[in-house]
C-alpha positions in Angstrom: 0.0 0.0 0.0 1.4 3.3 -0.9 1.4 6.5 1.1 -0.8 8.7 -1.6 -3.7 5.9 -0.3 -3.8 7.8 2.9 -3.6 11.2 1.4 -0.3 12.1 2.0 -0.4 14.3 -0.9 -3.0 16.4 0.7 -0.7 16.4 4.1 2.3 17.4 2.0 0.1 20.4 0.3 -1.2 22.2 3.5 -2.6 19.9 6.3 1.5 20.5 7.7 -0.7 23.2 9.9 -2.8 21.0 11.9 -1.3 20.5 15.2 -2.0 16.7 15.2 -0.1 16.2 11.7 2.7 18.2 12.9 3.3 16.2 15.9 2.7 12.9 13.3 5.3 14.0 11.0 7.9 14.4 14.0 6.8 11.1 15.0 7.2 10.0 12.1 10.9 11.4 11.3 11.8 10.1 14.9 10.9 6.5 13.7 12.8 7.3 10.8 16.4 8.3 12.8 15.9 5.3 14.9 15.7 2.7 12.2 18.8 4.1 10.5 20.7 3.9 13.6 19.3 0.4 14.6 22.7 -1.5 14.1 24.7 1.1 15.6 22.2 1.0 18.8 21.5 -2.5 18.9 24.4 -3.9 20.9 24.2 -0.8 23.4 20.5 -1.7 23.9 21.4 -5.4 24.8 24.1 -4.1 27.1 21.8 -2.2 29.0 19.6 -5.0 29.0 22.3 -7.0 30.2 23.0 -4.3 33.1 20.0 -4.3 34.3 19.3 -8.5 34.7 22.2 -7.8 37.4 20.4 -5.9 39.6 21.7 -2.9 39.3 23.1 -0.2 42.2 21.0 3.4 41.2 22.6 6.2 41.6 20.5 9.2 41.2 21.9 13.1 41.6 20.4 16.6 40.8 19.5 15.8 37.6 16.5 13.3 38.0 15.3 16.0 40.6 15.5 18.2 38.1 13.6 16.7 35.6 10.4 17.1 37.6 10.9 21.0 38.3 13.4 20.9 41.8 15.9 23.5 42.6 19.0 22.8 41.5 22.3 24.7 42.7 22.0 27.9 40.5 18.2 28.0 41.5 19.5 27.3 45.0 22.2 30.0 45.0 19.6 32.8 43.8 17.0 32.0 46.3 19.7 32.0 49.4 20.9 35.6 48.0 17.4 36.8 48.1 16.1 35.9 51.3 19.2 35.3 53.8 20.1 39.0 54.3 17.0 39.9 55.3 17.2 37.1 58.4 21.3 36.6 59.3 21.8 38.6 62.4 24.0 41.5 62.2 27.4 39.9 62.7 27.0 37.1 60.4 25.7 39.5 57.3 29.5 40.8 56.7 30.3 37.1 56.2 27.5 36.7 54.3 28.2 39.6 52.3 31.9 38.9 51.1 30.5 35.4 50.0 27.6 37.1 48.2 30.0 39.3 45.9 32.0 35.9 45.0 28.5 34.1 44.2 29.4 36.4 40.8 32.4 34.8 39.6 32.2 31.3 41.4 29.3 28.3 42.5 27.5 28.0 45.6 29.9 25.3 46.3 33.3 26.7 45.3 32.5 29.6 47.2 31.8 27.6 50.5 34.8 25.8 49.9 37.1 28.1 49.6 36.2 30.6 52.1 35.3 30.4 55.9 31.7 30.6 57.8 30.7 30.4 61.1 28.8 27.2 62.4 25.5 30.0 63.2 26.2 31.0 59.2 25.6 27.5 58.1 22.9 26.9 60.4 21.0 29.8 58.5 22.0 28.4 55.2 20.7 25.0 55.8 17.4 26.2 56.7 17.1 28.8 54.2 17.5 25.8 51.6 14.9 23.5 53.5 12.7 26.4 52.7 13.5 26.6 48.9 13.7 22.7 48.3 10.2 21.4 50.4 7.7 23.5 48.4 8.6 22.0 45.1 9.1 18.7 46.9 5.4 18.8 47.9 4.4 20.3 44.8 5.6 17.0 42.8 4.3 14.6 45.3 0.4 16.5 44.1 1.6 16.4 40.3 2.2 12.5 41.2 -1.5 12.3 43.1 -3.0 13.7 40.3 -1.0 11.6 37.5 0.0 14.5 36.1 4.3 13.5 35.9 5.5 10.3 34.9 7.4 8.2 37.0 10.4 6.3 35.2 11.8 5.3 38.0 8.8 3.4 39.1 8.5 2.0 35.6 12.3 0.7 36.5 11.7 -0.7 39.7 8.6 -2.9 38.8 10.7 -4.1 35.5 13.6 -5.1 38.0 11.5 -6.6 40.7 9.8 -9.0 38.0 12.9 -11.0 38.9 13.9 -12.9 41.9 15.3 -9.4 43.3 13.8 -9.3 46.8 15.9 -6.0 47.2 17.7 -3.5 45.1 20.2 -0.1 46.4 19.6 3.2 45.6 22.1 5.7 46.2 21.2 9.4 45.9 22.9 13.0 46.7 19.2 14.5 46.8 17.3 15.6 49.6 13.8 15.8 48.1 11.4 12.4 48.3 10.9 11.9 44.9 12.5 8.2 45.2 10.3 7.4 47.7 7.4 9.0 46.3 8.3 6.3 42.9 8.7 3.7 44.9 5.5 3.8 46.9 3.7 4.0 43.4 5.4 1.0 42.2 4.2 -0.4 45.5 7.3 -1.6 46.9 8.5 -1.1 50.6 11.5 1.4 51.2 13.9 1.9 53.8 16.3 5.2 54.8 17.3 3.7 58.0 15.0 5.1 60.2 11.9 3.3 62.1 8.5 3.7 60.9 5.9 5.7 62.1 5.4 9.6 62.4 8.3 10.6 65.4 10.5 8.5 64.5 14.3 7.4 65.1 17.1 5.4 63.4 16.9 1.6 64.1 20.2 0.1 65.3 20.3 -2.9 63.2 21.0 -2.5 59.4 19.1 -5.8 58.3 15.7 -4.6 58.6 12.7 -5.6 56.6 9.0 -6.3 56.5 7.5 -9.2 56.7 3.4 -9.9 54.7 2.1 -13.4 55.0 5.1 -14.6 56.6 7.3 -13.7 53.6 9.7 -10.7 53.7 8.7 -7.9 51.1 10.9 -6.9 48.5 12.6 -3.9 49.1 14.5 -0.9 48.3 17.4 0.3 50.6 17.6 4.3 50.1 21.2 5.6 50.6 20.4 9.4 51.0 24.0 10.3 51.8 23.8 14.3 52.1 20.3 13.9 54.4 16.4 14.0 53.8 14.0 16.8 53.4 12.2 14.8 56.6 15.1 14.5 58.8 15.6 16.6 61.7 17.9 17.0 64.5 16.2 18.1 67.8 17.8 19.8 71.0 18.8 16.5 72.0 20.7 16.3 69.2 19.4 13.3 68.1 18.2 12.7 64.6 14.9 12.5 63.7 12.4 11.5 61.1 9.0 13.1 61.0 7.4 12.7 57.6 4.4 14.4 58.4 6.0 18.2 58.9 4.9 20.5 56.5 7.2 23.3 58.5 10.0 23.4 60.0 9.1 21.9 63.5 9.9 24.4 66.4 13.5 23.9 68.0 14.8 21.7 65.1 16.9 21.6 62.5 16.6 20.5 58.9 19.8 17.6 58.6 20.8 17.6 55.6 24.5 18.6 54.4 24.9 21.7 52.0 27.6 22.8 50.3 31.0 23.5 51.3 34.0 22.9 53.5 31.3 22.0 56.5 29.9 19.3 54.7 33.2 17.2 55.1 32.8 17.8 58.7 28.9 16.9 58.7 29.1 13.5 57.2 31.9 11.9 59.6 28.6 12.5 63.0 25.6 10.2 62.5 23.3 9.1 60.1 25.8 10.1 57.7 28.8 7.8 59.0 26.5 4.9 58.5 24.7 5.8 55.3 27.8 6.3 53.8 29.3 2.9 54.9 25.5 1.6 53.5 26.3 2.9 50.6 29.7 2.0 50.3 28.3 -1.7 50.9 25.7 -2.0 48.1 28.7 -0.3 45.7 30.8 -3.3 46.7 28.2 -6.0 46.1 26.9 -3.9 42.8 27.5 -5.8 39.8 26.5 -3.1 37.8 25.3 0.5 37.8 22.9 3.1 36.5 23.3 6.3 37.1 21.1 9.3 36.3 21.7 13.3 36.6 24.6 12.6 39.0 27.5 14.5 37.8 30.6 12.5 40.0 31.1 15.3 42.3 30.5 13.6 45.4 33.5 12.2 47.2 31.3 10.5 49.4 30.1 8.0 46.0 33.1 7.8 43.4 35.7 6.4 45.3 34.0 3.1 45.7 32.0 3.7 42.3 35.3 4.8 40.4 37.1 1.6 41.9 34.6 -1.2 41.1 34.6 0.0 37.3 38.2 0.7 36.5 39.7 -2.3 38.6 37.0 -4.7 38.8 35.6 -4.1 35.1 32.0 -3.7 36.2 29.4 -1.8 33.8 27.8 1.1 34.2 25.3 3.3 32.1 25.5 7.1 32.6 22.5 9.1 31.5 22.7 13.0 31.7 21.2 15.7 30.2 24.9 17.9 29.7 28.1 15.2 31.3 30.1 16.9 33.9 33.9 17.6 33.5 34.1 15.2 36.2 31.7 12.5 34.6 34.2 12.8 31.5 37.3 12.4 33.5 36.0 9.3 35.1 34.5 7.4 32.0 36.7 8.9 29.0 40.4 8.5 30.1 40.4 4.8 28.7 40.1 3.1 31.9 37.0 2.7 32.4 36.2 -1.0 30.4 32.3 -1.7 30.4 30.3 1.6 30.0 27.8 3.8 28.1 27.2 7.6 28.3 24.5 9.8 26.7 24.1 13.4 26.9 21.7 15.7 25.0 22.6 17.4 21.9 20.7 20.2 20.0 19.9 17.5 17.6 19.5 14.5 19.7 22.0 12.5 21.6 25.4 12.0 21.6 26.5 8.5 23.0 30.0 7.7 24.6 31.7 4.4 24.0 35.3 2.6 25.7 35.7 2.4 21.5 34.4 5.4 20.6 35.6 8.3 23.7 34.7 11.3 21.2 30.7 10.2 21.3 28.7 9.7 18.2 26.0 12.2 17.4 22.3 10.2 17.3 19.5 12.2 15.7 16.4 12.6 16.7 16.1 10.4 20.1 16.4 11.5 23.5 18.6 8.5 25.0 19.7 10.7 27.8 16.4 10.7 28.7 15.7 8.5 31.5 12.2 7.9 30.8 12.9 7.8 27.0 15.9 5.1 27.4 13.4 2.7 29.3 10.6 3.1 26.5 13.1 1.9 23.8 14.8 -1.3 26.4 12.3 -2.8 28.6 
């Protein structure tokens, strides 16, 4: 049958206009790019199959936050510049002020790096974040009641757990809840390492589980290394979790780990000490790895991550809308054995090889996409 017999004449004449032909015709030329680049993408389809029947470690950063609308660190560093000076007491906003004029020239994190703060400083800082990350955290979790986002990690999790995975790691640098939000959709248990219920603490032992029917429920082990958007520290100084605060609870401070040279400081008191070794754990039994809008900037991840691919030659599959310098250095300097890389490209999507470190440019598909990548291999 030929195309005329649908009218394509008529399409070709004028009907370009109509919105539903238009988006037909992309559709259309989409297909098209994909089927020209079948053989080059079919063996990098099978090896992400092939990842992802090993039950892979996740390692999600900014980026999958991102996706869905969350602050990210230029976002971040505008909102702080508006609202702290009108809160720091008088003594701190001189600090505040020398850091402010360096915010021009420099990141949020570069500048709290490389210069020095006070511990009252950094407690406003960490609040004044809490305040810009929970609205849009809470926002999502509506646009996920109302089915108006789609999920791919959920989509992930329910492909993985068709298997006999009873429980998978994810590791994450984010403090928003958007994992867990994913997972309770897919309908799968979580853990943070914290008890459950509404005032909360962390429980002592790290094999913890549910058991339904006398059968333990599969599970995903959340790794949240720089904190939670629900975890507090009290006057007690003990951490803890309270999923049910919509504002910052009176007395208490938001523990999570911003930017800077107090983060290194931070993450060696609990929950971090043991989140971290967690995390270092399920790296160490990974066999292989996805990870998705993190940029390997966290000291805290790539040591482990770095070592298991270059010395122990497992695979790993790096989506990202733009690749760090620091993604590149890791995957590109010939070391790295078993891996794929996709960024975005004004045209589509450029894909990085161990036998092709330059990337090849792939028209008209979004394969940096993480919920684009899953439509096309599972």
């Amino acid at each position: 049958m030929k195309l005329v017999d649908f009218g394509w004449d008529w399409v070709i004449r004028g009907a370009y206009r109509s919105n539903f032909i238009q988006t037909l015709l992309l559709e259309i030329a989409e297909l098209g790019f994909f089927f020209m680049d079948k053989k080059l993408l079919t063996p990098r389809i099978r090896f992400i199959q092939e990842n992802l029947a090993s039950n892979p470690v996740l390692i999600l950063g900014s980026g999958h936050s991102a996706s869905f609308g969350l602050p990210g660190m230029a976002e971040l560093t505008d909102y702080l510049r508006t609202k702290l000076p009108g809160t720091l007491p008088p003594q701190e906003k001189d600090i505040w002020n020398k850091l402010n004029e360096a915010f021009d020239q420099s990141s949020l994190e570069d500048v709290l790096q490389k210069n020095t703060t006070t511990p009252i400083l950094m407690d406003y800082i960490i609040r004044e974040t809490w305040n810009c990350i929970f609205p849009s955290d809470i926002k999502v979790m509506q646009d996920i009641l109302h089915d108006r986002v789609e999920l791919p990690l959920t989509r992930l999790l329910i492909y993985l757990f068709r298997s006999t995975n009873k429980r998978l790691s994810i590791i994450t640098t984010n403090y928003d809840r958007l994992i867990e939000y994913s997972i309770d959709r897919a309908g799968f248990a979580w853990a943070t390492g914290f008890q459950s219920g509404y005032i909360n603490q962390r429980y002592s032992t790290s094999d913890y589980y549910i058991v339904k029917n006398g059968l333990k429920v599969r599970m995903v082990d959340i790794w949240k290394v720089h904190g939670s958007l629900d975890w507090f520290q009290g006057s007690d100084e003990l951490i803890y979790y309270l999923p049910s605060a919509v504002n910052l609870p009176e007395g208490f401070k938001p523990t999570i780990v911003t930017p800077g040279v107090e983060k290194y400081r931070q993450t060696h008191k609990e929950p971090f000490r043991s989140i971290i070794t967690g995390a270092d754990a399920a790296l160490e039994s990974g066999n292989s790895y996805i990870c998705v809008g993190y940029g390997f900037n966290d000291e805290h991840i790539q040591p482990k991550l770095i070592e298991r691919c270059k010395r122990q030659e497992k695979s790993i599959v790096v989506l990202s809308k733009k690749l760090t310098d620091s993604a590149k250095k890791v995957l590109l300097d010939g070391k790295c054995k078993y891996f794929l890389a996709f960024e975005e490209t004004e045209e589509g999507t450029r894909m990085f090889t161990p036998d092709n470190l330059k990337g090849t440019e792939i028209a008209g598909v979004q394969l940096w996409s993480f919920g684009k990548l899953l439509e096309l291999v599972i």
